[in-house]
N, C-alpha and C positions, 0 to 999 in steps of 0.2 A: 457320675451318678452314684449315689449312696443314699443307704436308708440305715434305718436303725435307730437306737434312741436316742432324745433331746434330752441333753443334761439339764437338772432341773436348777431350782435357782436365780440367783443374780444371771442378769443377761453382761455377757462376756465381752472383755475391755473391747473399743472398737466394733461392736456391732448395735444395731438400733432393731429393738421390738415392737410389733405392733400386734393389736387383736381386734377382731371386729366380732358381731355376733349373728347368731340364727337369727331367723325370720317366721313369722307365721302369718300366713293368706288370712285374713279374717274374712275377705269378701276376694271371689276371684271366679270372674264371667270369661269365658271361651268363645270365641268368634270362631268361624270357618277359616279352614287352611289358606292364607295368602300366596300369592304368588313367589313369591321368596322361601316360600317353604315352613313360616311360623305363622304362629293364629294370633292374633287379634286379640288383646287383653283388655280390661278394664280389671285391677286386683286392687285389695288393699292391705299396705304389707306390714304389720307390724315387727321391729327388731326387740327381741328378749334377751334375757340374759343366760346368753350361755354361749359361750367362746372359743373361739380361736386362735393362735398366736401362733405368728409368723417371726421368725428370726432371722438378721441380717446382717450378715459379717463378711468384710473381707476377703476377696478368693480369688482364684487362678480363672476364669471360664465360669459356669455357673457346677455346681454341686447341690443336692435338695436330700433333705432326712426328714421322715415324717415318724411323728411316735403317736403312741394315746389311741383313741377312739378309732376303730376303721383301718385299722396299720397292718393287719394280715386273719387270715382266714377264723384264728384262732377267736377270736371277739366276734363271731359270728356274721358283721356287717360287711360290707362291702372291703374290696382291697384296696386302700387306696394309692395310686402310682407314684413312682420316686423319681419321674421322669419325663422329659417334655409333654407326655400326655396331662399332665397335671396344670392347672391353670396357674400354682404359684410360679411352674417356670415360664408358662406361656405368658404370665405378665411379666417377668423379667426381660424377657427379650423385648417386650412389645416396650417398655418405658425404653427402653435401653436404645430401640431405634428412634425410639421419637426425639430424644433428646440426646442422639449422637452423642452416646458415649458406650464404652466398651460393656458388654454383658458380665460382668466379673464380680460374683459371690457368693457365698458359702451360704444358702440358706435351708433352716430349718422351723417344720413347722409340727407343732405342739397339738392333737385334736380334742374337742372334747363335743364337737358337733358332729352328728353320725353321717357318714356318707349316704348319698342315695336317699335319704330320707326325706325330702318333700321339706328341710329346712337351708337351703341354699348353703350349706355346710363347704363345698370349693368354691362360691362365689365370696364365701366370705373371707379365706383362705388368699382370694384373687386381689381383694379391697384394700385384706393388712400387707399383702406383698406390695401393691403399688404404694401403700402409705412409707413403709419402714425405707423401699429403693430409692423412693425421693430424696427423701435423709440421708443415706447412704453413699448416694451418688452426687448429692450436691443439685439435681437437676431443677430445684426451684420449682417443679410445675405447679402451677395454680388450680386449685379445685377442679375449674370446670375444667383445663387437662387432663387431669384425672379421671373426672367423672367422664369426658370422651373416647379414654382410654378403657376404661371401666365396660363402657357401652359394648367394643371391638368385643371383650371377653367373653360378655355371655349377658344374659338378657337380667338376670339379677344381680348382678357386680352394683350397678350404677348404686340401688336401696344397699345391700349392702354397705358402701362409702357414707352414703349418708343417715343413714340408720334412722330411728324414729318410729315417724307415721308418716307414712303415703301412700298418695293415689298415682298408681304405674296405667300409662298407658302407651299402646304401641305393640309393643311384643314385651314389654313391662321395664324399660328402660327409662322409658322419657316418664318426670317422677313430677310430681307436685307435693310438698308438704303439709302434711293436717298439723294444726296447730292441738295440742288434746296433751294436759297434764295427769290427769287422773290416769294413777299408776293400775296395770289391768295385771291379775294374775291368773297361773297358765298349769297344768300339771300337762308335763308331755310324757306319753306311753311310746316309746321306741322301739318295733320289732324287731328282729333276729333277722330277717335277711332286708337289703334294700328294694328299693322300685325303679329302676331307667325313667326315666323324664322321658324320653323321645320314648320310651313302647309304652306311657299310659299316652301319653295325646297320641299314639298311633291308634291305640285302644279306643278313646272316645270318640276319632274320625271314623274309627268302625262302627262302633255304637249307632252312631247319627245316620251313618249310613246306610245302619239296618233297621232304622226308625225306636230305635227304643229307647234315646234320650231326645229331647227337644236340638233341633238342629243346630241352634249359636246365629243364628240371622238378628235375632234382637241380644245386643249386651244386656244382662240386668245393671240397673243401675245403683253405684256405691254409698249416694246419697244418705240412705238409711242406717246404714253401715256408718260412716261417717258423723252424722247424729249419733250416733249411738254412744263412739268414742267419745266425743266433743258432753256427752251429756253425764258422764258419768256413770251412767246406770246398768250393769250386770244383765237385767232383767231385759231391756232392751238392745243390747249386742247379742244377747242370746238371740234373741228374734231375729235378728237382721242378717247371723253369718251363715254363706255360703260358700261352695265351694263344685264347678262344673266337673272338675276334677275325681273327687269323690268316685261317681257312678264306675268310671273305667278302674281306677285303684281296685274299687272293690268286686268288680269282676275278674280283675287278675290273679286278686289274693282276698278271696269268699272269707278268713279265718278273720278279716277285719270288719265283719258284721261284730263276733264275738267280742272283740276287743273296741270296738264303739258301743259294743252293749255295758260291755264291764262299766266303762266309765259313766255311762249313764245312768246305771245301777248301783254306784258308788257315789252318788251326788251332787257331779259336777253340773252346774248352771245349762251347759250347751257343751258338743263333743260333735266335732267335724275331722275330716281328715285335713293334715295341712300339706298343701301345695300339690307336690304329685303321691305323699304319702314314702314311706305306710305310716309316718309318725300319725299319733292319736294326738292333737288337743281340746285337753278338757278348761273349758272358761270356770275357773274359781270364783266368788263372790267377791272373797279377801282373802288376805294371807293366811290367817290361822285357819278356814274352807280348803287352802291350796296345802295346808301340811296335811290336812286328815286326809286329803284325796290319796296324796303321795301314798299315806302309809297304807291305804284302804288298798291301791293299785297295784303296789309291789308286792303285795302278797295275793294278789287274786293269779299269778301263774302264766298271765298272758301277753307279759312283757318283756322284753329283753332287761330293760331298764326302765327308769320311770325318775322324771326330773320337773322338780317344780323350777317356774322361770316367772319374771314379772318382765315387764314394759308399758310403755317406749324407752328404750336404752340408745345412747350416741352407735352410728355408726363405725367404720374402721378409724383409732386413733394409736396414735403413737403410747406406750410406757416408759414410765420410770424417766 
């Protein structure tokens, strides 16, 4: 195991790159706890642009370095681990048994998607490591290998891989593609510390429990949501997006009243929490809407960071 930093640059003779990118919930309905232990989705996931790269070279066993975004205390986000707790090793092994061949490489991976942040930032991490080891190892798998392997990892892998537009259901694995060209843009406001995934849905199962949010027995439906994309129109994706999520995020962390007011007092179209949070996205109109947001954001003090991103973007692909 080692960490430390990703030399930057050309990717290095003998090894193969890949990146995939975040994601944002634009509609994302909570069911009650299953048996299995995950809720019941209906979400719709949009991928933007902003990335990750995974690196894949040659090695004794496996080795993993993580640099950029999220890589120690210091950057205020999340730590992110240099070691089988990390999903790009937990995919290496897992291609590595499917297709009976040894676990063996050097991989590093480059962040610039924040940990913990309600943008599937390890899943996508998860996506470009099964893309680049296939190359790597020769192993041929075919998409839907992939995408079954993807599944194993985590319930956002699968959209990850494939990136876009889509309608997740299940536990948000099992994916359908929205067909929808018109390009959407996004100002994301990124806090200083992350959110667990498993303590907000512990959070909302509480919530429901003590009756303060609606219980999750009926999914709302994506339909509107899906028009909305499909139509082009700003004005009604603002309408449409939700997110069940939200109410516990911001029971956790009260400071993200403030920073969804910012944005919405800086102009942005619609500002929801994405996924389990704390990222802030503000729906932009167009692009020159999404620079003035940025500038207007980053200087209002309530950000860690603040990054404009547009989509639908391709899921996890190979570089260079």
């Amino acid at each position: 195991m080692t960490s430390g930093a990703v030399p930057s640059g050309a990717v290095p003779s003998g090894a193969v790159a890949a990146r995939a990118p975040a994601k944002i919930n634009v509609h994302l309905a909570v069911g009650p706890l299953r048996p299995d232990g995950f809720h019941e989705l209906r979400t719709v996931f949009l991928a933007v642009s902003l990335y990750d790269t995974v690196t894949a070279a040659p090695g004794e066993g496996l080795s993993l370095a993580v640099a950029g975004e999220g890589t120690g205390a210091a950057t205020g986000g999340a730590v992110v681990p240099a070691d089988s707790r990390n999903l790009v090793w937990q995919a290496a092994e897992l291609l590595a048994r499917h297709a009976g061949v040894r676990a063996d490489a050097a991989l590093a991976v480059t962040k610039a998607i924040p940990a913990a942040a309600g943008l599937a930032g390890g899943s996508a991490d998860a996506a470009a490591a099964l893309v680049a080891l296939d190359v790597l190892w020769g192993t041929r798998a075919s998409r839907s290998d992939l995408s079954g392997l993807a599944a194993q990892l985590g319930s956002d892998v699968p959209f990850s891989l494939l990136g876009g537009i889509a309608l997740g259901t299940g536990r948000g694995e099992q994916l359908s593609p929205v067909l929808a060209r018109t390009p959407w843009h996004w100002v994301l406001g990124i806090a200083g510390e992350g959110l667990s995934t498993p303590t907000v849905y512990a959070e909302l199962d509480r919530l429901r429990a003590a009756g303060r949010v609606p219980d999750g027995t009926g999914l709302a439906p994506a339909e509107p949501v899906i028009a909305a994309l499909r139509s082009g129109s700003p004005a009604a994706l603002a309408a449409g997006l939700s997110n069940d999520l939200q109410a516990p995020a911001l029971a956790l962390r009260p400071a993200l009243r403030r920073a969804l007011s910012a944005a919405s007092d800086a102009g942005a179209a619609a500002v929801l929490v994405s996924g389990s949070g704390p990222t802030v996205a503000a729906l932009a109109v167009d692009e020159a809407h999404a620079v003035r947001l940025t500038a207007t954001l980053a200087g209002a003090g309530v950000f860690r960071t603040v990054r404009a991103v547009s989509g639908p973007v391709p899921g996890a692909r190979l570089l260079g």
